[in-house]
N, C-alpha and C positions, 0 to 999 in steps of 0.2 A: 504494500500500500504506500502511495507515494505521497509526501506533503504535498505536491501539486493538487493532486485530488483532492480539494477541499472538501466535499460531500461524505467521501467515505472516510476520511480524516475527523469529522467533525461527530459523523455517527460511531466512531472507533472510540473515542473518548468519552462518548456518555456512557460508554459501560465501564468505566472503569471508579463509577462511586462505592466500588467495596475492593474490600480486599484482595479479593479472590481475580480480578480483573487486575491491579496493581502487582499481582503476582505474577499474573499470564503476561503481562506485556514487561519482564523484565527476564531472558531467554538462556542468560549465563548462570550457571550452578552454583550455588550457596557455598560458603568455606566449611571444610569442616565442622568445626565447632558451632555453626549454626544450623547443621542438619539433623542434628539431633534434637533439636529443641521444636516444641509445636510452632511458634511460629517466625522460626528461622528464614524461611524463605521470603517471608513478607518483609522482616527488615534487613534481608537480604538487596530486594528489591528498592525499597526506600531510603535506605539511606545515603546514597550519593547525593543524590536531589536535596532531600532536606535536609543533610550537613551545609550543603553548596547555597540554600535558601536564608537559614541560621546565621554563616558566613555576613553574607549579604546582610539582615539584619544589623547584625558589629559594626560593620562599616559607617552604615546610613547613619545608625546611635550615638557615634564617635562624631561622625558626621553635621551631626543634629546639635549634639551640646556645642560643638565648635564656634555653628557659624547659627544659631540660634532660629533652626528654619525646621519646619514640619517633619518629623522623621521619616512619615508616610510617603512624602512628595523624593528622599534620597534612596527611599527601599524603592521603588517604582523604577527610579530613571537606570540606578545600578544597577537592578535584575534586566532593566532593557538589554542593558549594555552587554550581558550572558544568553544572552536570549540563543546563541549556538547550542547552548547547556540542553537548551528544547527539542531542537530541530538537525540535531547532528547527524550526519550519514542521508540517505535516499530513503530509510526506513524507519518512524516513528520509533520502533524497537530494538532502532541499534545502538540511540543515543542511552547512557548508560544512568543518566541524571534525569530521564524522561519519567519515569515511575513514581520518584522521591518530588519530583515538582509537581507534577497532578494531584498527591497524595497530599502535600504542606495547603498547594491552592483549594485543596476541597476542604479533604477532613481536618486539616488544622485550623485552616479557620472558622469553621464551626465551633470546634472547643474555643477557640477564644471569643465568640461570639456572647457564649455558654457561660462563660465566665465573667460576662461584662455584668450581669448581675449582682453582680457580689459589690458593684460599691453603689448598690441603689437599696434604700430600707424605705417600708410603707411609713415610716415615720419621718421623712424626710419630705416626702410627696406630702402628707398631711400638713405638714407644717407652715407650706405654702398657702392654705386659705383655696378657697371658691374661685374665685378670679383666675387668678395664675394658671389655676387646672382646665378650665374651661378654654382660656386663651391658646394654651399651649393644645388643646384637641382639637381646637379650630385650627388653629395655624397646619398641624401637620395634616387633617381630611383635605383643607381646600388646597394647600400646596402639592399636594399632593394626584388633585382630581384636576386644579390647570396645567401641571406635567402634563396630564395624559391627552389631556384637549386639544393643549398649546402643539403636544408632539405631532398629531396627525394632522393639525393646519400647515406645521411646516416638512411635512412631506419625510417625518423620524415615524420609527413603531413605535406605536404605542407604550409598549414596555420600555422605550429608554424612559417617557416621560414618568414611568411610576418609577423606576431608579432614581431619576434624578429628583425628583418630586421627593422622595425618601430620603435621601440623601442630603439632601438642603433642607428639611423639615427637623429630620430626628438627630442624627449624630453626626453629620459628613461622610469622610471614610469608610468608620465601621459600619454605619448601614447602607453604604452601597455595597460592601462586600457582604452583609449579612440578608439583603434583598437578593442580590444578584444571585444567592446561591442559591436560592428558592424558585426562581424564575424559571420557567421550561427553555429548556436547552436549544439554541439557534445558532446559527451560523454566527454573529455578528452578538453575540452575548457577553460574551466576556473582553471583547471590543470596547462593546457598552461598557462593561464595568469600567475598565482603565481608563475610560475617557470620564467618566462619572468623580473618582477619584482625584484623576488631575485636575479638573474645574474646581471642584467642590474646593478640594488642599485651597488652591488659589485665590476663590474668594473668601474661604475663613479666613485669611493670612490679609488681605486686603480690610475685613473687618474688624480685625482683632487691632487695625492700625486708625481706621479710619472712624469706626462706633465711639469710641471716648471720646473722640473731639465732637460730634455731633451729639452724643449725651447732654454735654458742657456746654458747647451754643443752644440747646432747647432748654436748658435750666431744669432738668430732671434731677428729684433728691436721690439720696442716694439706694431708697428703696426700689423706688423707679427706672435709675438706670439699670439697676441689679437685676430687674425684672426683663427690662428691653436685650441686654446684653445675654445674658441667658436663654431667651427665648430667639433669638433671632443668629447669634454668630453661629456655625455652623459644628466647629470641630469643638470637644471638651477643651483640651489643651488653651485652643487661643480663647475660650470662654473666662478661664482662669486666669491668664493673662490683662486679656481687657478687664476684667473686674478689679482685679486687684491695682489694678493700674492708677484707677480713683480713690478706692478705700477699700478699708477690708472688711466693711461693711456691705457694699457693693458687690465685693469681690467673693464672702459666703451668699448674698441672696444667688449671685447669677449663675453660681458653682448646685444650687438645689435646684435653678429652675430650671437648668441645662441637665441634672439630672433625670428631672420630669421627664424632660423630652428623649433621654435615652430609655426610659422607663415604658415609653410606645414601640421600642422597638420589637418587642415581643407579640402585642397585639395585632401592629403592625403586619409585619411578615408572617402570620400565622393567616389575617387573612388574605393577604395575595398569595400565599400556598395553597390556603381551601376555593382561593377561585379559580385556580388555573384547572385544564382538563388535567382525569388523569391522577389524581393525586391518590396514593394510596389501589391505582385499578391499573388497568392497562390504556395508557391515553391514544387516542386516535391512530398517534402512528406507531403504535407499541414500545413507545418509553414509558418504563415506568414513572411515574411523580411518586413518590414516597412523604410519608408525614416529616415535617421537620422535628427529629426527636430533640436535637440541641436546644430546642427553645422551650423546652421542659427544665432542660439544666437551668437554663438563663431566670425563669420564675422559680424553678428549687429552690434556687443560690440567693433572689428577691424575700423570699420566705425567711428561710433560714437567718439570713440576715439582721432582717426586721424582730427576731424573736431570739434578737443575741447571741444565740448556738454559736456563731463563726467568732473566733479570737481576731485578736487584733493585727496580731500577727500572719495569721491566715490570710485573713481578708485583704494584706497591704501583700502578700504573696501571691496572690492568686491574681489580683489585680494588674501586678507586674507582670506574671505570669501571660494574662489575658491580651495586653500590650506586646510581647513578642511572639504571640501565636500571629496578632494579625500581622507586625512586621514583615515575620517569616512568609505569610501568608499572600501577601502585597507585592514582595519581593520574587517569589512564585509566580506571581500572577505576569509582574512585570518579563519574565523568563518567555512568558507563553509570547506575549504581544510585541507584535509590528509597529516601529515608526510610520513604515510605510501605509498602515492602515489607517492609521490614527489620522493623517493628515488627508485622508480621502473623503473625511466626513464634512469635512467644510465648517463656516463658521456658526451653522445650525443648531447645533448643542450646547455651542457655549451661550450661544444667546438665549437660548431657555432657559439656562439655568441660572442667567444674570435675572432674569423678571422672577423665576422663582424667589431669588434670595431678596430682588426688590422688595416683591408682593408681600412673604412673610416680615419681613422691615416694617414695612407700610402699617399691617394688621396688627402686629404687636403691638408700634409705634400709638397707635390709634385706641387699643387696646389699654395700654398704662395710661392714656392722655387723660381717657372720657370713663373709663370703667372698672380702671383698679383702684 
């Protein structure tokens, strides 16, 4: 099977959401000491890739504390730069890193999806009041439902607009990569994703600079800005940034209410799962859709949490943990994907997803002015 063949290329890879398939598409013989073990062959198979994914990760981290810039945006561009690691030889199954990078870009990001739970407690969302909660459901439904509008007026599927629409709504990154993997599988999917993730990085990073001086010229207290900045910047990271940047008064409300909005992403993605065909049956074209079980983990760990069971320590582990699953997982993703693609799409997407990030601006904005 040739990578030229995009078709049979594309249907090759949707079988490889388990083990069993990660297994078969890696052809060279396990070492010794791992033939013995039940499942020897499996991280036989995976581990070149998601050492190589891992790697990647280090670098971007190092990368990141240096020059004070999105980690996500240097795990992306440096898995580009590997992207041979994907696509080595004439045969999908000769490249030896091909198994461990499918495996980091599915199922590791999942577990870190799974894990993003763990720094959200029901009592943190309570604490915020009526308003806030109401605001923050509004903002991610309708950001969500003009993605998908706006997409097919400009001539994109439909499903980039509920990526992106998710993406600009709920967390940035981690929920394009936690949408995208729920999405039924297409040609142009994980395309979607990488372009969802570099916009997104870009105008969180544009927000995180440009929200505090627009706070400050509209004379917002400091509840207020907490609520706007929270609600509207895109990524955690630069939420925490731009809050604290004014106060750290500002800087806890906008750190809860950006919680909130990671706190939809479970609901979220559960129902664009249950709407796609297929989910859990045989879909039209005989892909399976499977339940998303990770977003079981992701409310466990919401539970658990809220009723204290998780130590302190745990929970500041698990969360770090959760941060280099998607690393790895971004870095992965970055391995699979084409410069060359990326720039075929034209300026269509990013301009969706500049009026998404207006609109939810807009709503918020309008929101703390007249109603919180």
């Amino acid at each position: 099977m040739k990578l030229s063949d995009s078709s049979a290329s594309f249907k090759y890879f949707e079988s490889l959401d388990s083990m069993e398939g990660l297994a078969r598409l890696e052809k060279s013989r396990p070492q010794n000491f791992l033939r013995s073990t039940r499942y020897g062959r499996y991280i036989h198979a995976i581990y070149p890739g998601t050492v190589a994914a891992l790697t990647i990760g280090l670098a971007a981290s190092f990368l990141s504390q240096h020059y004070k810039t999105p980690i996500m945006l240097f795990a992306l561009l440096i898995g580009m730069a590997f992207r041979f690691l994907h696509t080595e030889g004439r045969c999908v199954t000769e490249g030896r890193c091909v198994a461990g990078i499918e495996f980091t870009s599915r199922q590791v990001l999942r577990i870190g999806v799974a894990m993003l739970g763990v720094r959200i407690t029901i009592q943190q969302v309570a604490s915020l009041g009526f308003g806030p909660v109401i605001t923050v459901i509004a903002a991610v439904a309708t950001t969500i439902l003009i993605g998908v509008v706006l997409a097919t007026q400009l001539g994109l599927h439909r499903l980039f607009g509920v990526l992106s629409g998710g993406a600009v709504s709920i967390c940035g990154a981690s929920a394009a990569l936690a949408i995208g993997s729920v999405l039924p599988n297409r040609k142009d999917g994980e395309r979607d994703t990488i372009l969802a993730v570099v916009a997104v990085t870009g105008l969180s990073t544009l927000a995180m600079i440009l929200y505090p001086i627009l706070v400050n010229s509209l004379g917002l207290d400091h509840v207020q800005a907490g609520i706007f900045l929270g609600g509207t910047i895109h990524d955690v990271a630069q939420v925490v940034g731009a809050g604290y940047m004014i106060s750290p008064q500002t800087g806890d409300i906008a750190t809860y209410v950006k919680l909130l909005r990671v706190a939809m992403l479970a609901p979220v993605v559960l129902m664009i799962a249950l709407s796609q065909p297929g989910v859990g049956t045989e879909g039209a074209k005989g892909a399976r859709r499977v339940f998303p079980t990770f977003l079981l983990g992701f409310v466990g760990l919401v539970i658990l949490n809220s009723l204290h069971l998780v130590p302190a320590a745990v929970v500041s582990f698990v969360s770090n943990a959760s941060q280099w699953c998607l690393v790895a997982a971004i870095a992965a993703l970055g391995m699979k994907t084409s410069l060359q693609d990326l720039a075929k799409v034209g300026w269509r997407p990013i301009g969706l997803m500049v009026i998404e990030t207006l609109w939810i601006g807009v709503l918020v904005l309008m929101s703390v002015r007249y109603l919180i």
